[in-house]
ZAMARGU-4260 file (C-alpha; in steps of 0.2 Angstrom, whole numbers, plus 5000, padded with zeros to 4 digits):
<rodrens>
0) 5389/5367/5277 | 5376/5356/5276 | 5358/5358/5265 | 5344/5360/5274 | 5332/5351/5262
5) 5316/5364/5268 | 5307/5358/5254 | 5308/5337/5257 | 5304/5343/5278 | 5288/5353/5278
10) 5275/5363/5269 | 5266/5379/5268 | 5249/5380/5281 | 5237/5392/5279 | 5242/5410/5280
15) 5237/5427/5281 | 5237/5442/5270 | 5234/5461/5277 | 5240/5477/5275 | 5246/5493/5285
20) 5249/5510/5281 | 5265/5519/5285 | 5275/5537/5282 | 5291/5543/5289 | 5294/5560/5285
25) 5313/5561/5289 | 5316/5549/5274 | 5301/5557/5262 | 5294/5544/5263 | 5273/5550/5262
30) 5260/5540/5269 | 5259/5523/5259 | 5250/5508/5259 | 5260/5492/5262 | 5255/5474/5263
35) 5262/5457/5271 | 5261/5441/5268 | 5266/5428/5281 | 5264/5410/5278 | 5266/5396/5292
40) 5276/5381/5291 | 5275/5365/5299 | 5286/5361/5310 | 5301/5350/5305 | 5318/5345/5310
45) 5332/5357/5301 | 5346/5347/5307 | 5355/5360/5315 | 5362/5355/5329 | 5363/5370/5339
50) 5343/5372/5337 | 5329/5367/5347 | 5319/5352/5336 | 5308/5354/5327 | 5310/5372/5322
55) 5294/5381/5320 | 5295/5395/5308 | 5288/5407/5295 | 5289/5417/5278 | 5287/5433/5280
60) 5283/5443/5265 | 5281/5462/5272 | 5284/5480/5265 | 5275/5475/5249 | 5272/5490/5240
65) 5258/5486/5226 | 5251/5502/5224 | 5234/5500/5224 | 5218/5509/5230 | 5209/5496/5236
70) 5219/5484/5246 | 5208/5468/5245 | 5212/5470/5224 | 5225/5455/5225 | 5215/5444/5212
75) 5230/5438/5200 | 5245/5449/5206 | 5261/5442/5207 | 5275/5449/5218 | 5293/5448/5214
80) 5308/5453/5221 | 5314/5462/5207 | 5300/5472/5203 | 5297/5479/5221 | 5310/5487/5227
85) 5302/5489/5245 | 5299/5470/5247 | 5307/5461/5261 | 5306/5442/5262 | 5314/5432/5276
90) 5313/5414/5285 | 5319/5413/5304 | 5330/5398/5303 | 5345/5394/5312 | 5342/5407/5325
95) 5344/5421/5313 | 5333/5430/5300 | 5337/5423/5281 | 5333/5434/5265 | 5322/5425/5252
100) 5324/5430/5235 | 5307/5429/5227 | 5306/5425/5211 | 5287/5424/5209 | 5272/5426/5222
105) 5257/5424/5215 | 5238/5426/5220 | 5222/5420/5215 | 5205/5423/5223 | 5197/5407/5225
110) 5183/5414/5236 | 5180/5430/5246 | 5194/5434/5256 | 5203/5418/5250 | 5219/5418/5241
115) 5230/5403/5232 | 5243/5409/5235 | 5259/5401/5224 | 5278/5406/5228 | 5294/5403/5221
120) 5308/5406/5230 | 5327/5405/5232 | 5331/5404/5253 | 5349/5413/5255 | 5354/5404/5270
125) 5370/5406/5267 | 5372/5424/5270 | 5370/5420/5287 | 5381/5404/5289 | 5366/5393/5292
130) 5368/5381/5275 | 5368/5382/5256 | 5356/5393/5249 | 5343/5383/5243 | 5326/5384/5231
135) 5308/5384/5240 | 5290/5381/5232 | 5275/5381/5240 | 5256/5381/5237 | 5242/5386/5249
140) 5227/5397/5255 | 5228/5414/5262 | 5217/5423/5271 | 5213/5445/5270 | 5213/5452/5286
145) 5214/5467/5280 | 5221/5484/5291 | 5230/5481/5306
</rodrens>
């Protein structure tokens, strides 16, 4: 397989934060708030052969469970896989959906509504027989939608 080199082929564009609420009783599961993250990429040429160039993709952060009773309270949080069991991070790369590991997501208000938003991530490509897994860091503004 070869690497795909994401972070030498593109960067992060400006994103958006909002959040949803959600319950499914046949699970226990009671009504809770959950955010998502989703952060643009430019496009770039992945060098799979057996996609469209360039690819345009995203990383989706969703099913962010954080807790908290005010959902525009996202000044200095930081999101990691391992302390949010609920979290679901992936990149549609290769015509298939790629888990991310993330191993820090951070936020930082720099004005109303606007986030720095700082991630650290491993892409697991390989799960999916697209390339090598690879690391992935970006920086870059988000904005809160809020409710959708």
């Amino acid at each position: 397989m070869t690497a795909i080199g994401l972070q030498s082929k593109t960067k992060a564009k400006e994103g958006i934060i909002e959040y949803f609420w959600f319950e499914n009783k046949s699970i226990g599961l009671k009504r809770t708030m959950f955010h998502r993250i989703v952060i643009p990429l430019e496009p770039f040429d992945s060098g799979l052969d057996y996609v469209t160039q360039p690819e345009e993709t995203k990383l989706i952060f969703d099913w962010i469970n954080l807790g908290l009773k005010d959902p525009s309270a996202l000044d200095g949080l930081e999101i990691t896989s391992a302390n949010d069991e609920d979290l679901e991070a992936t990149v549609y790369l290769g015509t298939v959906h790629n888990w991310i590991d993330v191993h820090k997501l951070s936020l930082k208000e720099v004005e109303p509504g606007k986030y720095e938003v700082r991630g650290e991530l491993t892409l697991e490509f390989e799960k999916a027989d697209v390339a090598p897994d690879e690391p992935f860091s970006f920086r870059t503004i988000a904005v809160y939608r809020g409710k959708v």
